[in-house]
C-alpha positions in Angstrom: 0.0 0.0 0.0 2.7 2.7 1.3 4.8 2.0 -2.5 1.1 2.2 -4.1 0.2 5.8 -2.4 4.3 6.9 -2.8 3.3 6.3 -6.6 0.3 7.9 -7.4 1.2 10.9 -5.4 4.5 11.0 -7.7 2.7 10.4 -10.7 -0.1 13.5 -9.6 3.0 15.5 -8.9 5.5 14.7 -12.0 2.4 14.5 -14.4 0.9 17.6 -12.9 3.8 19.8 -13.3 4.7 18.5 -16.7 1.0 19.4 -18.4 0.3 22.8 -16.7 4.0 24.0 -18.0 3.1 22.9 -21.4 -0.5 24.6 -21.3 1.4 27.6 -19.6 3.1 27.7 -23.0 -0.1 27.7 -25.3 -1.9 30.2 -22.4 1.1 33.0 -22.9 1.8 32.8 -26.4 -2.2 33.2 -26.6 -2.2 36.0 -24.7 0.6 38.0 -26.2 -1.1 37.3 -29.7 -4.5 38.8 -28.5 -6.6 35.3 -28.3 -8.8 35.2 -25.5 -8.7 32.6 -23.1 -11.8 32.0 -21.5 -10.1 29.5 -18.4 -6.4 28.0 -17.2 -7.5 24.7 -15.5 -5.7 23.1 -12.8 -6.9 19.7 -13.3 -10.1 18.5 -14.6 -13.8 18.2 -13.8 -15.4 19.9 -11.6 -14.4 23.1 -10.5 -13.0 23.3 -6.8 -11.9 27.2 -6.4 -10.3 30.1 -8.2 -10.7 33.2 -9.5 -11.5 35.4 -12.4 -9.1 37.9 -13.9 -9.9 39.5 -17.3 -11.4 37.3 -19.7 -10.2 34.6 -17.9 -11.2 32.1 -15.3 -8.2 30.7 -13.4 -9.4 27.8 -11.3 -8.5 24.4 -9.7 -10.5 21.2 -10.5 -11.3 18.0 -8.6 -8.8 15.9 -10.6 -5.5 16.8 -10.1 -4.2 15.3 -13.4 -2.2 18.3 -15.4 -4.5 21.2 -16.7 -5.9 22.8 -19.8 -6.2 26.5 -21.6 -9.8 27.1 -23.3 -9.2 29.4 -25.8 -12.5 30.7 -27.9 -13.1 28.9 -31.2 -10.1 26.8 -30.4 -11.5 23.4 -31.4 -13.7 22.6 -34.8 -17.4 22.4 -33.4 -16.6 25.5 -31.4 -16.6 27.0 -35.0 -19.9 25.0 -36.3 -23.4 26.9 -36.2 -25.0 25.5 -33.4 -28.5 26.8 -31.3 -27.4 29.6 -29.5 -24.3 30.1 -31.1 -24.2 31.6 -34.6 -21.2 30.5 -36.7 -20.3 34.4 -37.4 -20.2 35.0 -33.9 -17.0 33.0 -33.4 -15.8 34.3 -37.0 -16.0 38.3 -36.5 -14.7 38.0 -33.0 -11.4 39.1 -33.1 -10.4 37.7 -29.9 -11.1 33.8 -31.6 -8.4 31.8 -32.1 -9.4 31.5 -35.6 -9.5 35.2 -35.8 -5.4 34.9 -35.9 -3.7 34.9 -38.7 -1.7 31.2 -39.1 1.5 31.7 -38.3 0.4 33.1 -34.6 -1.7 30.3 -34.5 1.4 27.7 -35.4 3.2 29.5 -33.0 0.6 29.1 -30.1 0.4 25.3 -31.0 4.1 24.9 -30.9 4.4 27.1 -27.4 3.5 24.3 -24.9 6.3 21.7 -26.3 8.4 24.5 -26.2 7.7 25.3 -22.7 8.4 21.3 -22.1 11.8 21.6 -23.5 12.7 24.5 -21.3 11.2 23.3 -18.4 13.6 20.1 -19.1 16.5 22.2 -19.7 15.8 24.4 -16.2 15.5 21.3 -14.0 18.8 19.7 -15.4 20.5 22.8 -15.3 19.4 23.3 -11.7 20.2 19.5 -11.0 24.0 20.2 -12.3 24.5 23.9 -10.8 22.9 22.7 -7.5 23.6 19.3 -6.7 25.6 17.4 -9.3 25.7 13.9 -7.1 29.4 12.0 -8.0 30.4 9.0 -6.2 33.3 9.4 -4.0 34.9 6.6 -6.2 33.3 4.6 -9.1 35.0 2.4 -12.1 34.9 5.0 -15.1 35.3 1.8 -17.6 32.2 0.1 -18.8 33.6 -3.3 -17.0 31.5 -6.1 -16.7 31.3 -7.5 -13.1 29.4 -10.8 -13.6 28.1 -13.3 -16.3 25.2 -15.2 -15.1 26.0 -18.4 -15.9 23.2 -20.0 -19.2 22.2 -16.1 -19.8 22.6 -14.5 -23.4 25.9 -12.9 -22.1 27.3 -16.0 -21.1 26.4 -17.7 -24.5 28.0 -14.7 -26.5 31.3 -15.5 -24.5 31.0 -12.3 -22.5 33.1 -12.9 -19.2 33.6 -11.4 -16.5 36.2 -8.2 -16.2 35.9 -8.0 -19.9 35.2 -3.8 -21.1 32.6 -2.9 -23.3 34.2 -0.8 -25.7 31.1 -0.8 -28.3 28.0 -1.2 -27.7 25.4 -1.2 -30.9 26.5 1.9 -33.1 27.6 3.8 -29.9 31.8 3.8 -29.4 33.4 3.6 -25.7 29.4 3.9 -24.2 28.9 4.4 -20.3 26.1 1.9 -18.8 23.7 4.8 -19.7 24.1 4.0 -22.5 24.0 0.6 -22.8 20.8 0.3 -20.9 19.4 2.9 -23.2 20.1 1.2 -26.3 19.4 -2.5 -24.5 15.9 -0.7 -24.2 15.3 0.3 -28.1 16.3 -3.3 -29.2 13.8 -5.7 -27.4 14.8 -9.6 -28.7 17.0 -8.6 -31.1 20.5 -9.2 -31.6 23.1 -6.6 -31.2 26.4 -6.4 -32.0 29.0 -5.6 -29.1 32.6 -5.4 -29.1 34.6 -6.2 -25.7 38.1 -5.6 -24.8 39.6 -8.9 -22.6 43.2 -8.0 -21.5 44.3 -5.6 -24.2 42.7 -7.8 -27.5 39.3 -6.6 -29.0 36.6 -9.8 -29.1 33.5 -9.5 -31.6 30.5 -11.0 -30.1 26.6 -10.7 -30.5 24.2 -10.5 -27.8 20.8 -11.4 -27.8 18.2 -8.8 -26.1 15.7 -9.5 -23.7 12.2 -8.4 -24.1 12.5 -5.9 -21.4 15.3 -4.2 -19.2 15.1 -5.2 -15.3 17.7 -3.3 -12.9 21.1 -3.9 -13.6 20.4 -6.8 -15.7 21.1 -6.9 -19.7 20.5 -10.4 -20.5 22.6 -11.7 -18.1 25.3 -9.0 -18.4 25.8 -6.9 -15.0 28.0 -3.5 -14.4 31.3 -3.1 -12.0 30.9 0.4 -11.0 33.5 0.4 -7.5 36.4 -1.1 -7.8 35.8 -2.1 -3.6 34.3 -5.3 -2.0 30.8 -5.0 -0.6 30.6 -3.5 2.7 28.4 -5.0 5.4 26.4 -2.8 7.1 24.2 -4.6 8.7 23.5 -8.3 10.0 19.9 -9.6 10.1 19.4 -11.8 13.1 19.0 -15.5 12.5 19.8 -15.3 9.0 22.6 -17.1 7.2 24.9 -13.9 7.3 24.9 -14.5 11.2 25.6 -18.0 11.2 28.0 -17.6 9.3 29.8 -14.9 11.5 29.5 -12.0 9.5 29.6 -8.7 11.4 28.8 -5.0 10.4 32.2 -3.4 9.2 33.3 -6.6 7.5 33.8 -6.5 3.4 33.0 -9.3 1.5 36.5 -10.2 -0.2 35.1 -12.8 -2.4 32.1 -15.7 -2.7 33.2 -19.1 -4.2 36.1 -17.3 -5.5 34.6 -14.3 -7.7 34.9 -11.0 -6.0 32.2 -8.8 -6.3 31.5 -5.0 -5.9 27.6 -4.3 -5.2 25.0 -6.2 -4.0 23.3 -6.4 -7.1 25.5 -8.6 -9.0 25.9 -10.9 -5.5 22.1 -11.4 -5.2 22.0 -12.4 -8.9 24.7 -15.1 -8.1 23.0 -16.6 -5.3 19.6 -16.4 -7.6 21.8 -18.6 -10.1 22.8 -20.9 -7.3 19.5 -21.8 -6.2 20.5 -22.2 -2.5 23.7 -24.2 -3.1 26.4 -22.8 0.0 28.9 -20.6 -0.9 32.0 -20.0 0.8 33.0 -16.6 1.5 36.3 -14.7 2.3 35.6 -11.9 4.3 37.8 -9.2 5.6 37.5 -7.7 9.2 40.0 -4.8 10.6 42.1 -4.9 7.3 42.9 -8.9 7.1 41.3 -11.2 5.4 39.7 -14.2 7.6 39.7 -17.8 6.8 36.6 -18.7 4.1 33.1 -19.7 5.8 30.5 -21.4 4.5 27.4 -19.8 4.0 23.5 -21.6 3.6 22.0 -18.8 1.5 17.8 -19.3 2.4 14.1 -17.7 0.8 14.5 -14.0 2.2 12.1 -12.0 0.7 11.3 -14.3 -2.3 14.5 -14.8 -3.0 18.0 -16.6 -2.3 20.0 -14.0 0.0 22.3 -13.8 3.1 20.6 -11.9 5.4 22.6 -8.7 5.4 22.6 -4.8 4.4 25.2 -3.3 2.6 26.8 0.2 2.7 25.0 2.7 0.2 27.3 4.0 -2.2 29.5 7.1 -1.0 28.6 9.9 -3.2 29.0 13.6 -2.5 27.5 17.0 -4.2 29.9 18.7 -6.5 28.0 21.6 -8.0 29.0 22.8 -11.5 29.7 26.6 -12.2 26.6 27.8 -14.2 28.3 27.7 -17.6 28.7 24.2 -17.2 26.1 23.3 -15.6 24.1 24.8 -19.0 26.2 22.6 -21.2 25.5 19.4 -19.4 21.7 19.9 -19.4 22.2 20.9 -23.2 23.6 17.7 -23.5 21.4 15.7 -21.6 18.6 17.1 -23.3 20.0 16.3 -27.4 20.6 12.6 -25.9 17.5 12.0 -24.4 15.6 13.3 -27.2 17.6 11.7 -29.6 16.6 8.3 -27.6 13.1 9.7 -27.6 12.7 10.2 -31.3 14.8 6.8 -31.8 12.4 5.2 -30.3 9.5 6.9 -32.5 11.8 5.9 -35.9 11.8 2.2 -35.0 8.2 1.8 -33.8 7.2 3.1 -37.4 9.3 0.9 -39.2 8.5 -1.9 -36.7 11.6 -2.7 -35.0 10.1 -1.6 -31.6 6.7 -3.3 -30.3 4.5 -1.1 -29.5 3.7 -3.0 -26.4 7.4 -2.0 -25.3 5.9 1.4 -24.7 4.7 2.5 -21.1 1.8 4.3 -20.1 0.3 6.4 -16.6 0.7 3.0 -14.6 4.3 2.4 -16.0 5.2 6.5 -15.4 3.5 6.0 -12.0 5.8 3.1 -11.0 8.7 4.9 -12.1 8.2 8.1 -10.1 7.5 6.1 -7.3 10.7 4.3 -7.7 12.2 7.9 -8.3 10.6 9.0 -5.6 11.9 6.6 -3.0 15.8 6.4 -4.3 18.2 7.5 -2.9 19.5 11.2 -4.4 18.4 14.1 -6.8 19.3 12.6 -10.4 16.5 10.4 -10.4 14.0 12.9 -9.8 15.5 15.5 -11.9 16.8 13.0 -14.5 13.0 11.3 -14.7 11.1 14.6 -14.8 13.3 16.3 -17.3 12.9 12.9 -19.5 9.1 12.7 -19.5 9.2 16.6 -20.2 11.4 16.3 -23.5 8.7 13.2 -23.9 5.3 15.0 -23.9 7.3 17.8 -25.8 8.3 15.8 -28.4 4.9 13.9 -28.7 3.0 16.6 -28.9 4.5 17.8 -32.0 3.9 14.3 -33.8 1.9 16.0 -36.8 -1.3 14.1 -35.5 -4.9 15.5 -35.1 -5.7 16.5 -31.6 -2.0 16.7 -30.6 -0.3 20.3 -31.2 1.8 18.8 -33.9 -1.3 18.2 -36.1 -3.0 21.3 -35.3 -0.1 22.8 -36.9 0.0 20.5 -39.8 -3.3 21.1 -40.8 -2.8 24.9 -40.8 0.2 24.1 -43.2 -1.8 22.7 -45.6 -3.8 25.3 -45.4 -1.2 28.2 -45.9 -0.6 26.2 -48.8 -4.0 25.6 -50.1 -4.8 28.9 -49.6 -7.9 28.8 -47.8 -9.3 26.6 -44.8 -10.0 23.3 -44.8 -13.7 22.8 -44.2 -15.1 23.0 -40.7 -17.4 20.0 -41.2 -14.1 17.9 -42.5 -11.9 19.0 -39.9 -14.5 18.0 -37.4 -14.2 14.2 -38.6 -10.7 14.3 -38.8 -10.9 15.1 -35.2 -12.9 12.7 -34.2 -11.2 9.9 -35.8 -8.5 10.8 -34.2 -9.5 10.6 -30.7 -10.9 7.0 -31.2 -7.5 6.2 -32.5 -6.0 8.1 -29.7 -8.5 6.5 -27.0 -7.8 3.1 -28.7 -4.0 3.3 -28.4 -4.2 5.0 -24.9 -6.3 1.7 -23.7 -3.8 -0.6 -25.3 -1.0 0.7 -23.7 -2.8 0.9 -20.5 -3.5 -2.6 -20.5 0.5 -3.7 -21.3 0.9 -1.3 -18.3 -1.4 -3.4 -15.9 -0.1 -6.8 -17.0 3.6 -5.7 -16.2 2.3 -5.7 -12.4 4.2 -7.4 -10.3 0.4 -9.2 -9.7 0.5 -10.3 -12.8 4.1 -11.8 -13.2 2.9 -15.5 -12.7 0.3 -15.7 -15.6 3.5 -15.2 -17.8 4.7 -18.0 -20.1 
């Protein structure tokens, strides 16, 4: 229940903030061209409170999920003679929308991802100036701590301490990186290229259907060069028994040394139980090797014992930098972004490998609850340069098509017909609602709930 309520008030939050920004945009764009705006909604449905300024009623609805401008003769049937309201009362207004000439028009369409893409590049920028969380010591290669043994990595004779030097079509990539790309190739092979004591190996790894932690198909990431520290000992778990004590590292298990608790967990996982024998080092020495019973801890095979958090420390950029890294972080991501978008149109990416509120929710309670800024900051600033992006997808209903549709007309010459236009919009929302419900179910059946009915 507490990680249910941690994510939908994430998602109310992150979601919230994202959609009011981007109908900030449209709203004051609008209002510098002269279009009246009859509300700015907080939210949607019934109205709670707010005010009225001008022309314009700023208020707060019951549900808290983003906002919306109304802007006279905005939307097609708006624009259609209906009882009351005369079609040439919306057309010699000359606070209507379509009272503007095009281009002001294109420009309010294109305001709110604009105002997505800034609000992106503020938070980053903020993040880096601000914050700018480094680990007090990390492995800068791309080394590969362990290969779980009958996984895709292991078959492609990845082993462990090998580098990744390529990755895809990406040269010398960070794990960023390779999770990213891992993430636009579900099931498909990709070609990697490994460095294994100074010789360059050529191998090809499969991809699984979807990206979980630290694991790519097997393959998992050295980023300290130290053992685990033990932080803390459960009682009555195998950790005790075996004489573990907070303070001690964990020099090596059955011989492989590892670095985070990750990669350990996914070796006892692989063991199924089986003891392990582990070296552990106490006051600087290493202590004779103990065996350990691993047993089901939390539905899975595990010791019984906390590990150290990884050291990391602020170290805030001067403001010039701190620019350029969100500049960069911004052109990667929405290179990923639109990626993505090339190889779900030419059907290299399932469309069920998209996620939806539930998956956004899940994530930004994840983000919520870990530890540091980047993932909030990092996680807002990517599902701003997302709706962004999105929005100017030349499709009705979406800014993006609201502007394509006044390019053909520039280039017709005159506008397209309000009865046409109107079915062009409604088509479009049943193939909007029909793809929003799609994803929403692929969403729901990636529950943790739902995990057993899986093949």
């Amino acid at each position: 229940m507490h990680d249910f309520l941690v994510a939908v008030g994430s998602f109310i939050v992150l979601v919230g903030l994202m959609v009011v920004v981007h109908e900030f945009g449209h709203f004051a764009v609008a209002k510098l061209c002269g279009v009246r705006v009859e509300a700015f909604s907080f939210g949607f449905g019934p109205r709670l409170f707010g005010f009225k300024y001008g022309d314009t009623d700023y208020k707060v609805c019951l549900l808290p999920l983003g906002g919306f401008v109304k802007m006279t003769g905005e939307s097609p049937e708006q624009n259609l003679e209906s009882p009351g309201t005369p079609m040439d009362d919306v057309a010699d207004d000359p606070g209507a929308f379509t009272s503007h000439p095009r281009w002001q028009r294109m420009l309010i369409g294109v305001a709110g991802p604009i105002a997505n893409f800034v609000l992106a590049f503020v938070l980053m920028v903020v993040y880096y100036a601000v914050f700018n969380e480094v680990t007090s010591v990390e492995v800068k290669s791309t080394t590969v701590e362990w290969v779980l043994p009958g996984s895709a990595a292991a078959k492609a004779g990845i082993q462990p301490g090998d580098i990744i030097r390529r990755f895809d079509n990406v040269d010398n990539p960070d794990w960023d990186a390779v999770y990213t790309h891992a993430a636009l190739d579900p099931n498909q092979f990709v070609p990697v290229t490994v460095d294994r004591g100074g010789t360059n190996l050529q191998v090809t790894l499969q991809m699984p259907p979807e990206i979980k932690g630290d694991d790519v198909s097997g393959l998992l990431p050295q980023y300290l060069p130290d053992p685990i520290a033990v932080d803390r000992v459960e009682p009555n778990t195998p950790a005790e028994k075996a004489g573990m004590r907070p303070g001690d590292a964990i020099l090596s298990v059955d011989g492989h040394q590892f670095h985070t608790l990750q990669s350990l967990v996914s070796y006892l996982q692989a063991g199924h139980g089986n003891p392990v024998s582990l070296v552990l080092i106490r006051d600087g020495a290493a202590l004779p090797p103990v065996v350990a019973h691993p047993a089901q801890l939390d539905a899975g095979w595990k010791l019984g014992f906390a590990s150290k958090p990884i050291p990391y420390h602020d170290s805030p950029l001067p403001l010039t930098l701190a620019v350029n890294k969100s500049l960069d972080f911004c052109a990667d991501k929405s290179f990923v972004i639109v990626e993505v978008l090339q190889r779900l149109l030419t059907h290299k990416v399932s469309i069920s490998q998209l996620q939806g509120p539930v998956g956004i929710a899940r994530a930004a309670g994840d983000a919520a609850e870990t530890r540091g800024w980047l993932p909030k900051f990092g996680l807002a600033g990517m599902i701003s340069l997302n709706l962004g992006i999105l929005n100017l997808l030349p499709f009705p209903i979406l800014d993006g098509g609201m502007i394509f549709l006044l390019l053909i007309e520039s280039v017709i010459r005159h506008d397209i017909n309000l009865n046409v236009k109107e079915r062009i919009y409604q088509a479009a929302f049943v193939v909007i609602i029909a793809f929003f419900a799609f994803v929403l179910f692929n969403d729901v059946t990636r529950l943790p709930i739902f995990e057993h009915l899986k093949p």
